[in-house]
C-alpha positions in Angstrom: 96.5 107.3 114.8 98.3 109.3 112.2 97.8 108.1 108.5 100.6 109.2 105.9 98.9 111.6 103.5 101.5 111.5 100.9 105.2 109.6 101.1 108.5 111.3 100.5 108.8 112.4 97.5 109.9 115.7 95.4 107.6 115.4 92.9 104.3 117.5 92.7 101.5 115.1 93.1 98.0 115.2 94.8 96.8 112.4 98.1 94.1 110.3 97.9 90.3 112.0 99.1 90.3 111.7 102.7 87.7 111.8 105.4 87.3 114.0 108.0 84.1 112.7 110.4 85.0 113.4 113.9 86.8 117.2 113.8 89.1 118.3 114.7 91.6 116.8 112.7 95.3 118.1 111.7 97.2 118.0 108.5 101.0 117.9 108.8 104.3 118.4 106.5 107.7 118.1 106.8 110.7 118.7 104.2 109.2 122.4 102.6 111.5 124.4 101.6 111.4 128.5 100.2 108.0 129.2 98.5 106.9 125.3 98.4 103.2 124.4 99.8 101.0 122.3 100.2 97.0 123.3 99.3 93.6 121.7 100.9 91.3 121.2 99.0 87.5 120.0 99.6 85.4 118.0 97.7 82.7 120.1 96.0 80.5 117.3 94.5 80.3 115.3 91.3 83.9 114.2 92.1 85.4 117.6 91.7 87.8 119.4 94.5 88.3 122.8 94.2 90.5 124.9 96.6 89.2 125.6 100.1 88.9 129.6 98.9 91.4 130.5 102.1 95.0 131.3 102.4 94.6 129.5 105.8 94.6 125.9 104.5 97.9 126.2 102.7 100.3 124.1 104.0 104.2 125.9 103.9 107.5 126.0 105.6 106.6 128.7 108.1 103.2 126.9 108.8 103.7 123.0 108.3 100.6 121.9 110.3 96.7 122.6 109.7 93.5 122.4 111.4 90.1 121.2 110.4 87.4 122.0 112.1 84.5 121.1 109.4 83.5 117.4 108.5 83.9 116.7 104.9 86.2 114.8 102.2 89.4 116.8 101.5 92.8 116.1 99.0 96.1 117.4 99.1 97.7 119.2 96.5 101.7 119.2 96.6 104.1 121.4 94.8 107.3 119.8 93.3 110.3 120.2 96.3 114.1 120.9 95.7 114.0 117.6 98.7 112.1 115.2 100.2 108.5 116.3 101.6 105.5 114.1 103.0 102.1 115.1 104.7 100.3 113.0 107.2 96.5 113.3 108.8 96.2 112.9 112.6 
């Protein structure tokens, strides 16, 4: 089942928390362009996400799809795009 992370869209925004229970689980984007990303972030506690402190869970045009392999709740953060750009969780 693939869930739509965020929907089309150029500006910069950030998903809803999502759940990862049952790893592995892949994060996926389409429509980056140049220097544009996407970044994972976790949920640190107290309702704050902070950056999962690796290069490896950013999301860009040369590397559109992530895995992960740890249970947790995770967000995406989007950068604004010159076009359209969505992520989705399988």
């Amino acid at each position: 089942m693939t869930d739509m992370l965020i929907h089309p869209t150029t500006s910069a925004t950030t998903s809803f928390p999502f759940a990862v229970q049952y790893p592995p689980a892949v994060v996926r984007c389409t429509g980056l362009a140049g220097a544009e990303t996407y970044t994972l972030q976790w949920d640190a506690g107290g309702g704050k996400f902070e950056n999962v402190p690796a290069t490896d869970y950013q999301l860009t045009v040369t590397e559109p799809k992530l895995r992960i392999d740890v249970p947790g709740n995770y967000q995406l953060v989007k950068s604004a795009t010159a076009g359209l750009s969505s992520a989705s969780l399988n």
